[in-house]
Backbone bond lengths (Angstrom), bond angles and torsions (degrees), N, CA, C in turn:
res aa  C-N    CA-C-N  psi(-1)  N-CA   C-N-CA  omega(-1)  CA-C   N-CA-C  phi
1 X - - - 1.470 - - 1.526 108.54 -
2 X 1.088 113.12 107.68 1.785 119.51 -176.46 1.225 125.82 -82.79
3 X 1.352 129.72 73.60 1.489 137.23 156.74 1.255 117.23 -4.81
4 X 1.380 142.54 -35.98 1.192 155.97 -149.55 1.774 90.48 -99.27
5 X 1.829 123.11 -58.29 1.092 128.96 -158.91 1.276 91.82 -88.66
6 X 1.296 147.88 7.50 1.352 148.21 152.69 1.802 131.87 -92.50
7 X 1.293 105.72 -43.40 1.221 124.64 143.37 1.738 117.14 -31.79
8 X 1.307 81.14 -64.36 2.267 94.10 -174.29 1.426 77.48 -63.52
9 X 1.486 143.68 -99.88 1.229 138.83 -129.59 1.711 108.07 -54.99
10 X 1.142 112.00 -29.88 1.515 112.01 175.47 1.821 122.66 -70.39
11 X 1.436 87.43 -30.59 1.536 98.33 -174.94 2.191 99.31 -81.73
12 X 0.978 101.65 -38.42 1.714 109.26 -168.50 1.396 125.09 -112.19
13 X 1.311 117.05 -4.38 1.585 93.00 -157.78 1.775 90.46 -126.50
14 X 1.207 102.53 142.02 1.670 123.26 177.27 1.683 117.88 -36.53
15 X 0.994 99.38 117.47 2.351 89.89 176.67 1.657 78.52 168.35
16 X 1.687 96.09 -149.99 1.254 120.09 -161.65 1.450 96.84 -167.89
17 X 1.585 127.32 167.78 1.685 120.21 -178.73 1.513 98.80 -107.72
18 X 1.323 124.18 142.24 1.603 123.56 163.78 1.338 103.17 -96.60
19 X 2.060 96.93 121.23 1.706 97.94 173.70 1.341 93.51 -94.39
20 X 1.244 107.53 132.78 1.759 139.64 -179.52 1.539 99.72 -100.86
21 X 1.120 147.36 -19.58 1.412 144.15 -96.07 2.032 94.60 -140.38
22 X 1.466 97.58 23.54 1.700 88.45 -177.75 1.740 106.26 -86.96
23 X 1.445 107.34 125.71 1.329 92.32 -164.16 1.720 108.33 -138.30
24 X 1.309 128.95 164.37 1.635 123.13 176.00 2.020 101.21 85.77
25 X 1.702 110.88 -111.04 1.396 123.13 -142.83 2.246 86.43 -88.63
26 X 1.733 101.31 -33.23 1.288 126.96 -161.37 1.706 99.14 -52.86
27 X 1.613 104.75 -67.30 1.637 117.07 -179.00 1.846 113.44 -17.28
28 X 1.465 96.51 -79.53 1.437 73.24 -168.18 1.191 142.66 -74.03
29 X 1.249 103.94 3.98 1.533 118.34 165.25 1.734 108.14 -60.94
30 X 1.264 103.79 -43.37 1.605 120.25 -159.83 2.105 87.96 -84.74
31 X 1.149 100.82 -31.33 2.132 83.88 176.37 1.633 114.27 -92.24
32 X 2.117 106.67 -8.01 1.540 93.40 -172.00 1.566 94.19 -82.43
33 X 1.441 131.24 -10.92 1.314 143.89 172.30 1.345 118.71 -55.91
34 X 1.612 114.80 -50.97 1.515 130.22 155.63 1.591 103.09 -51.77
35 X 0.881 141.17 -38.83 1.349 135.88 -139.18 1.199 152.65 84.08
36 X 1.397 99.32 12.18 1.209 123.85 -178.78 1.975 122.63 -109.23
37 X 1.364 110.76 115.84 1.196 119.58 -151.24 1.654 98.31 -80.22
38 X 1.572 97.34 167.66 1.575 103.29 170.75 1.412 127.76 -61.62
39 X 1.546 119.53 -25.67 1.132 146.67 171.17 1.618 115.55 -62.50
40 X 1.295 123.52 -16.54 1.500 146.60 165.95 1.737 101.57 -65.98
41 X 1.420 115.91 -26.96 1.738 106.65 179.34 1.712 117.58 -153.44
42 X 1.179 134.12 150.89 1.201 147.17 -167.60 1.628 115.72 -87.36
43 X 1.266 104.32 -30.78 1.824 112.00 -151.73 1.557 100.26 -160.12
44 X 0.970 93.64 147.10 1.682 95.44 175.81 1.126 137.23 -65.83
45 X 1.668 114.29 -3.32 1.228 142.73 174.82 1.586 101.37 -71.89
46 X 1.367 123.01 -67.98 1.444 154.35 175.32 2.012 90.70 -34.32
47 X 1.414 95.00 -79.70 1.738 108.42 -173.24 1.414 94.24 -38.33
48 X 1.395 122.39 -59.97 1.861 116.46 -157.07 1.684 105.40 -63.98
49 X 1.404 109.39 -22.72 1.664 122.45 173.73 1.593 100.57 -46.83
50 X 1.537 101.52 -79.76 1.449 121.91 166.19 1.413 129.52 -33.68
51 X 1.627 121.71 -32.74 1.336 118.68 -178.97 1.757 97.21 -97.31
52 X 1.238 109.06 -12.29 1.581 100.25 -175.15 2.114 111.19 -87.83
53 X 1.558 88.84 -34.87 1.861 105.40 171.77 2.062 88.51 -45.53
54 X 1.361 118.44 -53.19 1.424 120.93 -145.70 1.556 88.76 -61.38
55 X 1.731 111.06 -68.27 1.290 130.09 -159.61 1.794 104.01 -52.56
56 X 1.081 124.22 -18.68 1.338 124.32 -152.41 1.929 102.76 -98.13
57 X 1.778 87.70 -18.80 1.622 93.74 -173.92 1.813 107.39 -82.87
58 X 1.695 100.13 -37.06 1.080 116.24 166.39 1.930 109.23 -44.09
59 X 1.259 96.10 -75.42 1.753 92.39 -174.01 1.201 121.65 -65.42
60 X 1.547 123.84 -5.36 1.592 114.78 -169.06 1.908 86.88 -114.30
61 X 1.137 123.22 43.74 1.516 109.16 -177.19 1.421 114.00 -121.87
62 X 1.178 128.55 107.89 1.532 137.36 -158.62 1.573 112.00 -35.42
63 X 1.542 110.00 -8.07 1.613 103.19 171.78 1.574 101.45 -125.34
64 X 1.239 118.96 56.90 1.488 146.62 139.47 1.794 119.62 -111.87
65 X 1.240 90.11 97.11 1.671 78.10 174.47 1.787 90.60 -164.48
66 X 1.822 83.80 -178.87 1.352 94.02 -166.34 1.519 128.43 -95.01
67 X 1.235 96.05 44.15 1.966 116.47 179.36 1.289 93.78 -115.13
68 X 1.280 134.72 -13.65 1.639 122.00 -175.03 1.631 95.44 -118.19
69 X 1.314 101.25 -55.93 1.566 108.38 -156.40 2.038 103.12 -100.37
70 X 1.646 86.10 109.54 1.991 89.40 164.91 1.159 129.03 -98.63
71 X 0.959 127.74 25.89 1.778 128.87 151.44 1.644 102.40 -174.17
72 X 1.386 101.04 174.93 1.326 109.60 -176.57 1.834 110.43 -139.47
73 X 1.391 98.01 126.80 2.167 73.99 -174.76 1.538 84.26 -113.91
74 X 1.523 94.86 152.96 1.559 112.32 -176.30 2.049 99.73 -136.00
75 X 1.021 118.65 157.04 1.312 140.81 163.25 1.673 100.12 -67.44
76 X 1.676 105.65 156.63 1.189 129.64 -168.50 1.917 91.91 -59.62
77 X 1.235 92.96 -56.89 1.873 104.59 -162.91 1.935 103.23 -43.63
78 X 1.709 99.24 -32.06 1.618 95.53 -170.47 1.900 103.97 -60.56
79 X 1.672 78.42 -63.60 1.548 109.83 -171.78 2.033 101.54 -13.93
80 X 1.623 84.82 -62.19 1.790 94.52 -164.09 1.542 118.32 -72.23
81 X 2.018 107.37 26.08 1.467 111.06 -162.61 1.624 82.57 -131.63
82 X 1.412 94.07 -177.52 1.492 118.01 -165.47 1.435 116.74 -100.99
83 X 1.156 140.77 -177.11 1.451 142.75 148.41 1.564 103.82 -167.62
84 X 1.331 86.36 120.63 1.610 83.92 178.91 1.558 130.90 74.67
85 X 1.658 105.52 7.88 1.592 107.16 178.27 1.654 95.31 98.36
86 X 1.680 115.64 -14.60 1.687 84.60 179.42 1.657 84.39 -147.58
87 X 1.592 94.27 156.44 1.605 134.98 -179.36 2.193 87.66 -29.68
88 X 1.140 94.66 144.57 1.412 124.81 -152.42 2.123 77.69 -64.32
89 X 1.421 105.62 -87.32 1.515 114.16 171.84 1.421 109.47 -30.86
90 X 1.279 142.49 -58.12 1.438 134.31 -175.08 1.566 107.90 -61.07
91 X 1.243 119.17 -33.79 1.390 124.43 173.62 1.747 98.16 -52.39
92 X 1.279 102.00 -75.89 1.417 105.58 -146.37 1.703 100.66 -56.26
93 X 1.343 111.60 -26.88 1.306 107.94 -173.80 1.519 120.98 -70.54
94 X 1.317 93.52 -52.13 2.105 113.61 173.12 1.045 107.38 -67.72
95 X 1.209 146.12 -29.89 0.994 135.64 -156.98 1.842 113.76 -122.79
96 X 1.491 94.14 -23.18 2.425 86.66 -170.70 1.627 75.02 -137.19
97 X 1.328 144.78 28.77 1.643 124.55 -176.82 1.247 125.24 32.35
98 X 1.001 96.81 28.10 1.854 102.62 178.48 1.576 122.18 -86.84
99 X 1.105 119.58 111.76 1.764 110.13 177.02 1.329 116.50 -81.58
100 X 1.889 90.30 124.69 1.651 111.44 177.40 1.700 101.84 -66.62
101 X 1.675 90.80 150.94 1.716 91.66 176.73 1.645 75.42 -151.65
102 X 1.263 108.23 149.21 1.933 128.44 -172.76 1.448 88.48 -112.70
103 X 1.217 107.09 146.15 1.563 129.15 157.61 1.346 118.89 -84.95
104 X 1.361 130.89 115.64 1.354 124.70 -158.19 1.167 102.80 -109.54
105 X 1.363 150.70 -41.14 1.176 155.27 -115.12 1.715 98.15 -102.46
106 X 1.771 122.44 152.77 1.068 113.59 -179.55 1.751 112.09 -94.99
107 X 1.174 123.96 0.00 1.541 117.14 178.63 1.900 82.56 145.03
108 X 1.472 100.65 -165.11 1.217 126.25 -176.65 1.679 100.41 -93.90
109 X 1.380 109.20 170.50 1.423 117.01 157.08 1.447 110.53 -113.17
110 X 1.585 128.51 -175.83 1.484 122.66 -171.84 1.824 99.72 -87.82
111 X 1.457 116.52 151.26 1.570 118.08 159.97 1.144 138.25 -30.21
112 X 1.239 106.59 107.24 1.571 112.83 173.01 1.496 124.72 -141.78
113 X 0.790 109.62 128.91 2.146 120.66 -149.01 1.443 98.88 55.57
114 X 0.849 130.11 58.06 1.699 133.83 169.07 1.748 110.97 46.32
115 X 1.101 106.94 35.10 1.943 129.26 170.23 1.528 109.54 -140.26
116 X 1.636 102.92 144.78 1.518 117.15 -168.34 1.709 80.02 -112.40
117 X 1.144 118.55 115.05 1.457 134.37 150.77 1.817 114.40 -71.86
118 X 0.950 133.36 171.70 1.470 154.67 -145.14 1.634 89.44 -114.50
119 X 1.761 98.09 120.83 1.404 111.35 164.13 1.582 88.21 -47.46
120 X 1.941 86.80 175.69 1.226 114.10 167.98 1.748 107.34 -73.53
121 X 2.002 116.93 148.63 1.548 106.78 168.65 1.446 96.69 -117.39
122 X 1.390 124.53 93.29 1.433 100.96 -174.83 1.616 102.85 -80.10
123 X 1.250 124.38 -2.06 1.639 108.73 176.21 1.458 107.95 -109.29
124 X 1.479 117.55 29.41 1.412 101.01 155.75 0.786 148.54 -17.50
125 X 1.298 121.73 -77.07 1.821 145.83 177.25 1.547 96.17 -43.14
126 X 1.226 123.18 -75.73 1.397 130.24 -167.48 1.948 102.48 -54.45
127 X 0.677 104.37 -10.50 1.892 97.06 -178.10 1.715 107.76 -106.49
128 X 1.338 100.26 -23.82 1.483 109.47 174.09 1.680 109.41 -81.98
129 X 1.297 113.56 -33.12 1.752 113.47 158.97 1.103 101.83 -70.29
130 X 1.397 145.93 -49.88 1.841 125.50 -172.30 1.615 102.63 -63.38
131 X 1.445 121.87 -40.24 1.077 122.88 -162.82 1.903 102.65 -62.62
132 X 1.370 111.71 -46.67 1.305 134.68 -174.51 2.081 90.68 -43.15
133 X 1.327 96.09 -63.57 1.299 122.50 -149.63 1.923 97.74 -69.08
134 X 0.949 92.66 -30.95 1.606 106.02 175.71 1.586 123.26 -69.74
135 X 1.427 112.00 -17.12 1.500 120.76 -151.63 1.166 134.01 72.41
136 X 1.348 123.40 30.35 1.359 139.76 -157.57 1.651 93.26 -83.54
137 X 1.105 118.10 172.48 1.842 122.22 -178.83 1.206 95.04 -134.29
138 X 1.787 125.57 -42.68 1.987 99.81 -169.75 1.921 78.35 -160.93
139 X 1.137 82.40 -172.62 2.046 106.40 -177.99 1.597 98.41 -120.42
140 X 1.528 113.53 174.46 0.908 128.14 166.45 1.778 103.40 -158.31
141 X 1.572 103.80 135.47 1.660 113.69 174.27 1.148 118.27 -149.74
142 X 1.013 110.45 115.34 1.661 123.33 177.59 1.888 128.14 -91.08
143 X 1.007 91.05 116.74 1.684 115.33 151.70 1.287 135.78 -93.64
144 X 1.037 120.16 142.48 1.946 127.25 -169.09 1.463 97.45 -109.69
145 X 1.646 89.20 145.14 1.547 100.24 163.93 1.691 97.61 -143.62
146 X 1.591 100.18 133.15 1.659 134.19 -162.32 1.576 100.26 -105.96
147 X 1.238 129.15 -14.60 1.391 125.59 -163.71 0.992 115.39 -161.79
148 X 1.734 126.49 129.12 1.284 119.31 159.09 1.630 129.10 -53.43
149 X 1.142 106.27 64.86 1.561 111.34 165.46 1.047 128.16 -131.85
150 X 1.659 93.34 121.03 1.792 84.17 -166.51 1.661 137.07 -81.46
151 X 1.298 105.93 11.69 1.144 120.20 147.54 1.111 136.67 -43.48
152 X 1.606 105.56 -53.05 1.570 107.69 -179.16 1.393 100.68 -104.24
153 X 1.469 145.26 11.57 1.365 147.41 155.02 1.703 102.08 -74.97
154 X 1.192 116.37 -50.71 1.449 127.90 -150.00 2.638 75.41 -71.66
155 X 1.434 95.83 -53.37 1.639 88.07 -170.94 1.508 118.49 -61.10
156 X 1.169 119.46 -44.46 1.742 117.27 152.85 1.406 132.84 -41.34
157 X 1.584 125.88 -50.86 1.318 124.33 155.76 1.875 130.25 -75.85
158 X 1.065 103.52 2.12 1.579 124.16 165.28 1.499 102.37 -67.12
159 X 1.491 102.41 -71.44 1.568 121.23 -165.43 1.654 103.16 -62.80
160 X 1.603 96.37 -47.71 2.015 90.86 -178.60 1.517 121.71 -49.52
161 X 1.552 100.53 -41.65 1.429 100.44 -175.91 1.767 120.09 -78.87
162 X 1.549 114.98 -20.34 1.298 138.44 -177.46 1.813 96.56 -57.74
163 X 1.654 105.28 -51.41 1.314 104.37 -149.03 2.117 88.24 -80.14
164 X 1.113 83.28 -22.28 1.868 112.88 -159.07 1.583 101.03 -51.62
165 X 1.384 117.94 -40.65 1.242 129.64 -170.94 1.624 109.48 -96.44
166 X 1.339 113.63 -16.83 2.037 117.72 160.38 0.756 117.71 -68.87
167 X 1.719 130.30 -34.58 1.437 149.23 162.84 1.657 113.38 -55.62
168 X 1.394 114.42 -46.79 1.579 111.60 176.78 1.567 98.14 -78.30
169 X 0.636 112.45 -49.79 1.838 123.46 -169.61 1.862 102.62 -45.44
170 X 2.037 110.31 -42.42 1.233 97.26 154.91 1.616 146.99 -87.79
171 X 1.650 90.04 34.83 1.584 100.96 -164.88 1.538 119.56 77.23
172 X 0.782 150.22 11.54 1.651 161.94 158.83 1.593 117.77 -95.19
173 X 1.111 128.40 139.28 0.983 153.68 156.30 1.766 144.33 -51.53
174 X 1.325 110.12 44.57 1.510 114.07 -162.65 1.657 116.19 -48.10
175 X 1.374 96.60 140.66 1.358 109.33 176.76 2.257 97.64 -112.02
176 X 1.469 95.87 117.71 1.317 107.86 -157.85 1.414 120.29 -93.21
177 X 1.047 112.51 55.20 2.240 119.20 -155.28 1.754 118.32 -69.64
178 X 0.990 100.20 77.86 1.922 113.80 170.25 1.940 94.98 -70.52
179 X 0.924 94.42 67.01 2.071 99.68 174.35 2.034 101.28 -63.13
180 X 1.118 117.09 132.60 1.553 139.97 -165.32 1.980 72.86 -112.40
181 X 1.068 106.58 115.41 1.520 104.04 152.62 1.560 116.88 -94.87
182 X 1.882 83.48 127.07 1.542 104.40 -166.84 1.790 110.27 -48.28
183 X 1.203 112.01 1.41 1.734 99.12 177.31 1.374 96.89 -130.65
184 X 1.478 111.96 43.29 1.509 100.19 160.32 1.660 104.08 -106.47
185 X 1.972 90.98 140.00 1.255 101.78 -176.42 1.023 141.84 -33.29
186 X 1.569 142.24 -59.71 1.362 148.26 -178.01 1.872 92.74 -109.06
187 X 1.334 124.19 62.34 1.179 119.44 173.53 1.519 122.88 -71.25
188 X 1.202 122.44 -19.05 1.960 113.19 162.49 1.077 113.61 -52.58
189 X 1.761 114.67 -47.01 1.482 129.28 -173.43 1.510 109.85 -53.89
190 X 1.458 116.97 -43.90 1.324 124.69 -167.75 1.288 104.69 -81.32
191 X 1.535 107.35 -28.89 1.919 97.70 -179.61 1.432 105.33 -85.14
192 X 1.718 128.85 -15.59 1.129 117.52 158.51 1.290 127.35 -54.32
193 X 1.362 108.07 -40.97 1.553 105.57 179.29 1.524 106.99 -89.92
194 X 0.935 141.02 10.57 1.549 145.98 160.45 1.817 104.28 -51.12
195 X 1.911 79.26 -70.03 1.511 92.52 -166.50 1.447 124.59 -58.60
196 X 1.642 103.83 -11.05 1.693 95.81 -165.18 1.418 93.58 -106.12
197 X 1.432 138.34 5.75 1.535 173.12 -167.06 1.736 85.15 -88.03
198 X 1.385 98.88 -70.49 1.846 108.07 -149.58 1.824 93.02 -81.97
199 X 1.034 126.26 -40.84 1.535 121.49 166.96 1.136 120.14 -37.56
200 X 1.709 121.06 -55.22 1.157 119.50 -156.65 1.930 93.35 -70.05
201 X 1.668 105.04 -65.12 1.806 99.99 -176.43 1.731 119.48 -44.99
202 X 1.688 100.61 -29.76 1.318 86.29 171.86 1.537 139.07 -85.06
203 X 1.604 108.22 -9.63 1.367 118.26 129.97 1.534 146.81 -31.55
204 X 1.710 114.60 -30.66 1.009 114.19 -162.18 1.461 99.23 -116.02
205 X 1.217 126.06 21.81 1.611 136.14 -160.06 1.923 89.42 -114.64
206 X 1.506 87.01 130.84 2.028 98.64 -173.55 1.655 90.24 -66.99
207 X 1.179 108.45 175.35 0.834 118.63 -149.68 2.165 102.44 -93.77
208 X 1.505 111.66 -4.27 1.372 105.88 -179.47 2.004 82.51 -101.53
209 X 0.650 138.57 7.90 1.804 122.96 -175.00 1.627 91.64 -89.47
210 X 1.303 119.02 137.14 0.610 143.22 131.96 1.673 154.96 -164.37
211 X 1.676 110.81 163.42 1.331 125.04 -137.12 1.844 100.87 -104.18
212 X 1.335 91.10 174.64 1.789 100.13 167.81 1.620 88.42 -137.97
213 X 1.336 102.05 152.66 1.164 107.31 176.44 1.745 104.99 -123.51
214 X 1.509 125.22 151.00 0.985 131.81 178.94 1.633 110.98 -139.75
215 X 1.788 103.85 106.84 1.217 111.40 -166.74 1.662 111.58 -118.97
216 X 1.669 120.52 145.38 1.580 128.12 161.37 1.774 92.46 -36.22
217 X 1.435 105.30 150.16 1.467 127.18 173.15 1.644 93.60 -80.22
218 X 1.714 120.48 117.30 1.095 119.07 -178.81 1.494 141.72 -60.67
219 X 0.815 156.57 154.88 1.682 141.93 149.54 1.659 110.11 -55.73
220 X 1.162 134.53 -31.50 1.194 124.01 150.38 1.458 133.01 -95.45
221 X 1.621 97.75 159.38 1.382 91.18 -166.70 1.642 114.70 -79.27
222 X 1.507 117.15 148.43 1.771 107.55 171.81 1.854 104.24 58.24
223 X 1.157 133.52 11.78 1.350 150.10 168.74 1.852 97.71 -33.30
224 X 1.424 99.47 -56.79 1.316 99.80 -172.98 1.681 134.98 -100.04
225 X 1.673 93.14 29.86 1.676 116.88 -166.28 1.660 99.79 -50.29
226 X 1.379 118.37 -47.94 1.786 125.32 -162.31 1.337 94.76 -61.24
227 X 1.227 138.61 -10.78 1.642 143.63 -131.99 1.537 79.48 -121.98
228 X 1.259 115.72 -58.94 1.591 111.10 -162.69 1.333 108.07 -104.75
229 X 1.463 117.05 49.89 1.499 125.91 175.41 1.837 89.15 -161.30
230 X 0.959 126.68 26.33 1.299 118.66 169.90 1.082 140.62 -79.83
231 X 1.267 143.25 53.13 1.953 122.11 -153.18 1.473 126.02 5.65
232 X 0.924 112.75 -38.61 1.472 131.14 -148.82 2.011 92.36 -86.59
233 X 1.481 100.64 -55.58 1.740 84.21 -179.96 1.380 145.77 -122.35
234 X 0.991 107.27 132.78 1.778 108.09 -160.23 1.326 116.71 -36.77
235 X 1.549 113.19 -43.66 1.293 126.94 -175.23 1.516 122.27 -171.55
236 X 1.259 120.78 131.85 1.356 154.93 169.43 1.483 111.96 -68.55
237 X 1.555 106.06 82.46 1.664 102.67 175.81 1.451 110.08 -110.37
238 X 1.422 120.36 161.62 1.720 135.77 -163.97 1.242 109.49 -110.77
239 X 1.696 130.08 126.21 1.396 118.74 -170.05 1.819 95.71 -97.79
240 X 1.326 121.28 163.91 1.407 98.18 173.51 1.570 123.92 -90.18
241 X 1.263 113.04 -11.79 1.503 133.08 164.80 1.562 105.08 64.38
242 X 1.345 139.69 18.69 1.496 126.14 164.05 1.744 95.08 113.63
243 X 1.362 97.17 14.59 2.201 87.10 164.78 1.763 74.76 -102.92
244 X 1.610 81.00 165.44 1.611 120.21 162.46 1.821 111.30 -60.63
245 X 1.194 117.57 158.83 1.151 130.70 -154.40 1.951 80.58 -82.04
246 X 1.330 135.81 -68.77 0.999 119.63 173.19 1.355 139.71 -26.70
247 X 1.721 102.45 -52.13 1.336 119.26 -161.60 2.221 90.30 -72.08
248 X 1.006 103.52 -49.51 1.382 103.50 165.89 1.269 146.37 -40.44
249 X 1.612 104.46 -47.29 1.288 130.64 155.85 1.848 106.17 -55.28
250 X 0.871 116.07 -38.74 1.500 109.08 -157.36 1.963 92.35 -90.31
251 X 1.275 130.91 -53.21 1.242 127.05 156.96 1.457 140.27 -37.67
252 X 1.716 107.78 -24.60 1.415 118.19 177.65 2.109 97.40 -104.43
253 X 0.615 103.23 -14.96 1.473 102.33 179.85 2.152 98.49 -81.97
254 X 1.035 115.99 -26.86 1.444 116.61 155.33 1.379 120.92 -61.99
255 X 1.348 133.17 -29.86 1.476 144.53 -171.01 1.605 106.40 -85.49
256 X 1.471 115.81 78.77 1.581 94.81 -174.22 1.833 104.76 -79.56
257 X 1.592 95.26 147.19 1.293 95.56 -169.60 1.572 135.66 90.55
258 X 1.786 102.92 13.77 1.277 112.26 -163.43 1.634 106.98 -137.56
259 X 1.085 125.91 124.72 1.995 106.92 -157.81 1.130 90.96 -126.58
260 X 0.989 115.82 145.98 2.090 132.10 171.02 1.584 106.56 -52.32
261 X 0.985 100.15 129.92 1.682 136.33 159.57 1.779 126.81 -106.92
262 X 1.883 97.58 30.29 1.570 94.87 -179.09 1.109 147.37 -79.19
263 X 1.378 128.19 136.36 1.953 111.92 167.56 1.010 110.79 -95.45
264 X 1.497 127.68 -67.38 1.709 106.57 -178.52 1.354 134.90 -70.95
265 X 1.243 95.20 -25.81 1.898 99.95 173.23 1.531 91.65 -53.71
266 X 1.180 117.13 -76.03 1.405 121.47 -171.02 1.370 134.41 5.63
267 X 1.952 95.12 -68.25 1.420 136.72 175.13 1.098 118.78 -79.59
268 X 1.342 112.29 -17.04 1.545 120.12 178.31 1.766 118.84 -39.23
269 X 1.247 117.48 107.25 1.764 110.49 -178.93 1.283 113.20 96.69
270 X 1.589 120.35 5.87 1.654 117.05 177.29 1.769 95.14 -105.91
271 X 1.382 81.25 138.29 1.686 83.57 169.33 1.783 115.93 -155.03
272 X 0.988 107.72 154.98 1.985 115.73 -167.38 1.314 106.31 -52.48
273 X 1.185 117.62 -35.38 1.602 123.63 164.26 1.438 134.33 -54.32
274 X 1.421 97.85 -25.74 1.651 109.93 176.99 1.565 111.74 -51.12
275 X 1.237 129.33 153.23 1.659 121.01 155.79 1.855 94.64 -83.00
276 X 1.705 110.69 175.40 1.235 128.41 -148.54 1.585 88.34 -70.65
277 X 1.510 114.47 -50.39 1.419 133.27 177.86 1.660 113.42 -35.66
278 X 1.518 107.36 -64.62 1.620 119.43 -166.12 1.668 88.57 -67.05
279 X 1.542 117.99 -34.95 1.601 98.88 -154.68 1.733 96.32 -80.82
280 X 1.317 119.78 -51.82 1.311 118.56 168.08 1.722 123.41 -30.44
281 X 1.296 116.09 -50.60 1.329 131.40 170.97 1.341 108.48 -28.08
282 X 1.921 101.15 -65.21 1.555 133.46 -153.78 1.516 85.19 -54.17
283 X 1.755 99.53 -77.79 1.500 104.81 -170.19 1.778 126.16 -50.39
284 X 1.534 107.94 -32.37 1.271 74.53 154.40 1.628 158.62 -43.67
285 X 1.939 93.87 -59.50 1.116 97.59 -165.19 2.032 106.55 -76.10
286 X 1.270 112.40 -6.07 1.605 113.26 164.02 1.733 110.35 -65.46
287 X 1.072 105.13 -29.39 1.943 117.52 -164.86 1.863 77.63 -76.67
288 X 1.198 127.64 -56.92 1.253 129.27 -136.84 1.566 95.84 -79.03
289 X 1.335 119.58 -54.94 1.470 150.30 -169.79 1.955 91.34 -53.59
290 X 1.245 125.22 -41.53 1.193 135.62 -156.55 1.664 104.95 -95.53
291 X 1.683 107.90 -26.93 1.084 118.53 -169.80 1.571 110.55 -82.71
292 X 1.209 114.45 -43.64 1.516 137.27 -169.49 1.766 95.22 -59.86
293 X 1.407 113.04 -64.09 1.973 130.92 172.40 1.416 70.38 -29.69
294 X 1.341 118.10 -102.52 1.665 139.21 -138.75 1.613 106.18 -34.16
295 X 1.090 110.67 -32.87 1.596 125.69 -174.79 1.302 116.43 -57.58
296 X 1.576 107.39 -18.42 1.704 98.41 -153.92 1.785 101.22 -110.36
């Protein structure tokens, strides 16, 4: 598996990443969406059965592949499952060219300066060797910010880049998500101070580290141009944060230089009920709809 031919495709080539990777309190929200009720499983063992049956239809469906879509991030539970007779990451790689990226992070912590900083991971290291060991290419972990204050912006992008540089340091590739929640009040203000937040750490990164960044679709336009001309990062991806797959599409197609990183837009309109045909259809034209934004 060539780091080098994954790297290049992440840094250059046309698509967008599918986050697969909703995992824990998130799931059943993300299968009553599929259509599939709570009453479908007993235990969380059962549910991860169920969210992996979903995810697996998603990646094995002839309009998943690796001309639209350049990486894929999945949760630990996927990672350590199968598709198709082989390890979830070896699939996506051998088989659709898609680069695996793991979700590392343990949840949020509670508000403080109006930003949710990153539980504690005390088993990092050890998940970044399975991840290593797995064929994994990079991580991704997200933190929220609720308020223009740069207090608690300045403590979220501190910690992202802190943890951000243990992650390169183990050969992987962090994907670094300071998420602006789309209903925070004075949100330009907060993505102003994001950006001059993510400049300064991405300033201070030697010159072989490097990051992906995964940012809220801004209130201004090209807001985050210095970001996606940086040495430092391969690529500048957009989460959709709770707009509609349209309303998203039409905001990231303003960002030149900035490609979707979605989960629910994504999934938006697939459901367990579909036949293989209607659901393939669906997902196409979402893959396509997402692809065209990403393009510009």
């Amino acid at each position: 598996m060539s780091k080098t031919e994954q790297l290049r495709k992440m840094k250059t080539a046309p698509g967008f990443i599918a986050a697969l990777d909703q995992s824990g309190g998130s799931t059943p929200k993300a299968l009553g969406l599929y259509g599939v009720t709570p009453d479908a499983w007993s235990n969380d063992e059962e549910m991860y059965v169920v969210v992996h049956a979903m995810r697996s239809r998603i990646m094995t469906s002839p309009s998943f592949g690796g001309d639209r879509i350049l990486g894929a991030i999945l949760f630990e539970n996927t990672m350590d499952r199968e598709v198709e007779g082989q390890a979830t990451a070896s699939y996506l790689w051998n088989v659709k060219k898609v680069v695996p990226f793991l979700k590392v992070d343990k949840g949020l912590a509670d508000v403080v300066n109006g930003a949710q900083i990153m539980k504690p991971m005390p088993d990092l290291d050890s998940l970044l060797k399975k991840a290593n060991a797995a064929g994994i290419f990079g991580t991704k972990m997200r933190s929220v910010i609720k308020e223009a204050n740069a207090a608690g912006i300045e403590a979220v992008v501190a910690q992202q880049f802190e943890i951000g540089r243990r992650i390169v340091a183990a050969g992987l590739v962090p994907i670094i998500e300071p998420e602006v929640d789309i209903h925070c009040p004075d949100k330009a203000k907060a993505e102003g101070l994001l950006l001059a937040a993510i400049m300064k750490h991405l300033n201070k990164l030697n010159a072989d580290e490097m990051v992906m960044l995964k940012l809220t679709l801004p209130e201004k336009d090209g807001l985050y141009a210095d970001c996606i001309s940086h040495p430092n990062v391969v690529r500048v991806v957009a989460l959709s944060g709770g707009y509609s797959r349209e309303e998203a599409n039409d905001r990231l197609s303003r960002q030149k230089g900035m490609v979707a990183s979605f989960s629910r837009a994504l999934s938006e309109g697939l459901t367990f009920q579909q036949t293989d045909d209607e659901f393939n259809a669906t997902l196409d034209a979402s893959i396509a709809s997402i692809a065209a934004a990403s393009a510009t």
